[in-house]
C-alpha distance (Angstrom), angle and dihedral (degrees) to the residues before:
residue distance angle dihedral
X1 . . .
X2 3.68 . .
X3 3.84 95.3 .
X4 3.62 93.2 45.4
X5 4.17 82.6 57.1
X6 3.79 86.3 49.6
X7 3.49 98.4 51.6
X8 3.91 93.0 36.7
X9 4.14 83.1 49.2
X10 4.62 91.4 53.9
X11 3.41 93.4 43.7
X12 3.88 95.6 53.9
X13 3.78 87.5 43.6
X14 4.38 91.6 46.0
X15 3.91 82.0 51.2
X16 3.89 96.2 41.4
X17 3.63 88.7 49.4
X18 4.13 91.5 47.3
X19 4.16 91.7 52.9
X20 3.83 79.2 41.1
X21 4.32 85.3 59.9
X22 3.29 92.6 47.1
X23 3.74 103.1 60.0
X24 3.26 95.0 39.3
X25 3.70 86.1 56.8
X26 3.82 89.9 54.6
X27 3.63 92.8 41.1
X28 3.56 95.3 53.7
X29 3.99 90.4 47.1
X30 3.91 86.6 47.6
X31 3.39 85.7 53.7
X32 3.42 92.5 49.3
X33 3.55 99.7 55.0
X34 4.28 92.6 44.7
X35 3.75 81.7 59.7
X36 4.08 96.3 49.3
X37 3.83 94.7 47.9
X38 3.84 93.6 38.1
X39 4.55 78.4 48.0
X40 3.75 95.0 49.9
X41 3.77 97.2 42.1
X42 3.39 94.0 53.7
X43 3.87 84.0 50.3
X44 3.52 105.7 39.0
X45 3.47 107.3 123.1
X46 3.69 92.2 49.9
X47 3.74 101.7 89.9
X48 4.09 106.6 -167.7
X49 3.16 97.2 -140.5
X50 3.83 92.2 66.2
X51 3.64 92.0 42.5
X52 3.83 91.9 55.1
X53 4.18 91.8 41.4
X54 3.46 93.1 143.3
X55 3.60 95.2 65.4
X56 4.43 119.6 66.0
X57 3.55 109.7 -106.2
X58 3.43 99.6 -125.2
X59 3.94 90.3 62.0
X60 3.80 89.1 56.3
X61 3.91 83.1 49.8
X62 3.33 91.4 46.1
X63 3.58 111.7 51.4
X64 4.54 86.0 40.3
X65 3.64 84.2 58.1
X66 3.73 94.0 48.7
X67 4.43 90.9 45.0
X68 3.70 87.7 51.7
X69 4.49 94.2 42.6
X70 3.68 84.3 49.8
X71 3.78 115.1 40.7
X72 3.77 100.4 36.4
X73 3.18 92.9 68.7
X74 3.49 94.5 38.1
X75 4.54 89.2 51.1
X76 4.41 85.8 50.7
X77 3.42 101.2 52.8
X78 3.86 89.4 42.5
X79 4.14 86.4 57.9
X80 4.30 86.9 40.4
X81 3.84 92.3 47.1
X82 4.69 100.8 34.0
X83 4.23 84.9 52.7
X84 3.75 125.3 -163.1
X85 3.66 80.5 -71.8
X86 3.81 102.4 60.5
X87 4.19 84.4 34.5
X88 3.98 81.8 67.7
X89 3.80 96.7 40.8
X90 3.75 89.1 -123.0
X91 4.29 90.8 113.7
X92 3.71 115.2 149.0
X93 3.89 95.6 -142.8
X94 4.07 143.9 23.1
X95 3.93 101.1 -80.9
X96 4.09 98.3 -133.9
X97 3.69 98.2 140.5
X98 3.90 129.1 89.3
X99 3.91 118.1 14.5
X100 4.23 86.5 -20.2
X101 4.11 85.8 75.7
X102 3.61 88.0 65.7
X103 3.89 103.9 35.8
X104 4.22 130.7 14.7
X105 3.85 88.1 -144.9
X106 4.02 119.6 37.5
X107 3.39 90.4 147.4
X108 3.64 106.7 63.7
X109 3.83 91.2 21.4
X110 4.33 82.5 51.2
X111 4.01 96.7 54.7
X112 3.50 97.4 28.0
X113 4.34 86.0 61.7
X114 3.24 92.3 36.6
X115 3.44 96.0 59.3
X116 3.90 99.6 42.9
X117 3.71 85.8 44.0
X118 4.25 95.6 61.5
X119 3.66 86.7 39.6
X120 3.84 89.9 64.1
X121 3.44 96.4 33.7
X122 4.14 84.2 56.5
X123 3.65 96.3 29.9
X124 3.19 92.9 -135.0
X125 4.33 103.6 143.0
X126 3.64 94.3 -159.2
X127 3.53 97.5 69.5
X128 3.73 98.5 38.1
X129 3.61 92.4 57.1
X130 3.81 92.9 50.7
X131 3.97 92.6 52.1
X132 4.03 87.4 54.4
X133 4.13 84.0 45.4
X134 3.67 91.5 55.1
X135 3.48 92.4 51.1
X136 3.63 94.6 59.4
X137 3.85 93.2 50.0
X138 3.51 90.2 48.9
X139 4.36 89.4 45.0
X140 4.08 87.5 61.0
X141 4.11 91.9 37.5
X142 4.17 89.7 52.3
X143 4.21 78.6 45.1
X144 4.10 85.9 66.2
X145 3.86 95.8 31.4
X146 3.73 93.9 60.4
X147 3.83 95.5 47.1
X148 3.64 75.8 57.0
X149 3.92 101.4 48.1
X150 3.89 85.2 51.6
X151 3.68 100.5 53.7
X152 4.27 84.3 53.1
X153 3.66 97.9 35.8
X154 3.52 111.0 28.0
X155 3.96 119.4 -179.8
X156 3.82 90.6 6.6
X157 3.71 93.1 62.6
X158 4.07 96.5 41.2
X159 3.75 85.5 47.3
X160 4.01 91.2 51.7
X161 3.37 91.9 39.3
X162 3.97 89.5 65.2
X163 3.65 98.6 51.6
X164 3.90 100.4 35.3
X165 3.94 115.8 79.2
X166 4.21 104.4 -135.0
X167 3.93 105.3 -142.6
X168 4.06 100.4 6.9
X169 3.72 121.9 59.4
X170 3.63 123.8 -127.0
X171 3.88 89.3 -113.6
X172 3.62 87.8 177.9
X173 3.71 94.0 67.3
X174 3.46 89.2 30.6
X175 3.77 97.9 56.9
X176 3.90 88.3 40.6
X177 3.69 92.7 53.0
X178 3.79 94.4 49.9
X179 3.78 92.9 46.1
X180 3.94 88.0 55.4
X181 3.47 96.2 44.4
X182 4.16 95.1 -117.8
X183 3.77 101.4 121.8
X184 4.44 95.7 156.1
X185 3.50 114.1 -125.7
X186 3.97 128.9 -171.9
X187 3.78 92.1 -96.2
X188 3.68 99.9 48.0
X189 3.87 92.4 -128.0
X190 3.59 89.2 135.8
X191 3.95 115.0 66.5
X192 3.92 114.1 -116.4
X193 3.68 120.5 -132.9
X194 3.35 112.8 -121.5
X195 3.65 104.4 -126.1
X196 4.27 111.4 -176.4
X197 3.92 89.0 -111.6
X198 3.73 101.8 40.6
X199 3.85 96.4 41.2
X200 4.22 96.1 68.1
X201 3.61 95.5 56.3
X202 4.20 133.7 46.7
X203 3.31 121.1 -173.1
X204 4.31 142.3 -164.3
C-alpha cells in the first residue's frame, strides 16, 4: 500500500513538474514579447532601413528572410526533440541527436534569429534589437545551464561541448547530413555518418 502511495506521490510530482514546463515556457515567451513591444516603442521612429542606408534594401530583406527560413526551424525541432522532460532539466540522457548534434542551444539561438531576422525583413528596429537582446539573456542563462549539464553529465557533456557550436549550427555537417539523408534521431533508425570527430565518442 505504501509503494503504491509512493509511486502515486512521483507521478503527480513528474506531472506537476511537466504543467510546471509549460508555463514557464509561456511565461518566458510572454515575457519575451512585453520586452519586444516595450523595445520597438521606445524605437519607433527609427526605421532600420534608414539607419542601415548604406546598405540596398533588398539585402537587409534578404539576409532577415534567410535568419528567420533558417532558425525557425532550427528553434521547433529543438522544443520537439529537448521534450517536457529536458524543458524541466529532469532528462534521462545527453540530448546529441537531431538539430542538438549540430548546436547545444537551438532554442534560444532559434527565437533569438528568428526574431532579428523578421525585424529586418520588416525594418522595423525595435524588434531587431530585442531578438539580439534576447540572445544575450539567453548567452548568460546557457552560462548557468551548462555548469548544470556538467555536474549531471560529466565527461560526456565537456566532450560535447567541444565539438558542438552553442548559438551557430555547424551548417557544414548539417548541410552534409541532410544531403546524405543521415539526419540522427533518438532511435537511431537513421544511419549516422561517421564524421572523424563524431565517430570516437557516443554519448546518452
Amino acid at each position: 500500500m505504501l509503494d503504491n502511495f509512493n509511486i502515486y506521490k512521483v507521478m503527480k510530482t513528474q506531472n506537476l513538474l511537466k504543467v510546471l514546463a509549460v508555463l514557464g515556457v509561456i511565461t518566458g515567451i510572454s515575457v519575451f514579447l512585453i520586452l519586444s513591444l516595450t523595445v520597438s516603442k521606445n524605437l519607433t521612429d527609427l526605421n532600420l532601413f534608414k539607419l542601415l542606408h548604406f546598405m540596398p534594401k533588398k539585402i537587409i530583406q534578404f539576409v532577415g528572410l534567410m535568419n528567420v527560413l533558417t532558425f525557425l526551424p532550427i528553434f521547433i525541432v529543438g522544443i520537439v526533440t529537448l521534450g517536457t522532460d529536458g524543458a524541466i532539466g529532469k532528462a534521462d540522457t545527453l540530448k546529441t541527436w537531431s538539430v542538438y548534434k549540430y548546436v547545444r542551444n537551438p532554442m534560444y539561438s532559434g527565437i533569438s534569429f528568428t526574431v532579428f531576422g523578421a525585424g529586418l525583413l520588416m525594418g522595423i528596429t525595435g524588434v531587431a534589437a530585442a531578438g539580439l537582446l534576447w540572445l544575450c539573456l539567453c548567452y548568460f542563462v546557457s552560462l548557468i545551464e551548462e555548469k548544470s549539464l556538467t555536474k549531471r553529465f560529466g565527461q560526456s557533456y565537456k566532450d560535447y561541448k567541444k565539438i558542438t557550436p552553442r548559438f551557430i549550427p555547424d551548417f557544414k555537417i548539417l548541410f552534409s547530413d541532410l544531403f546524405h539523408n543521415s539526419f540522427v534521431n533518438k532511435k537511431g533508425n537513421k544511419k549516422l555518418k561517421k564524421y572523424s570527430y563524431l565517430s570516437k565518442k557516443t554519448y546518452g
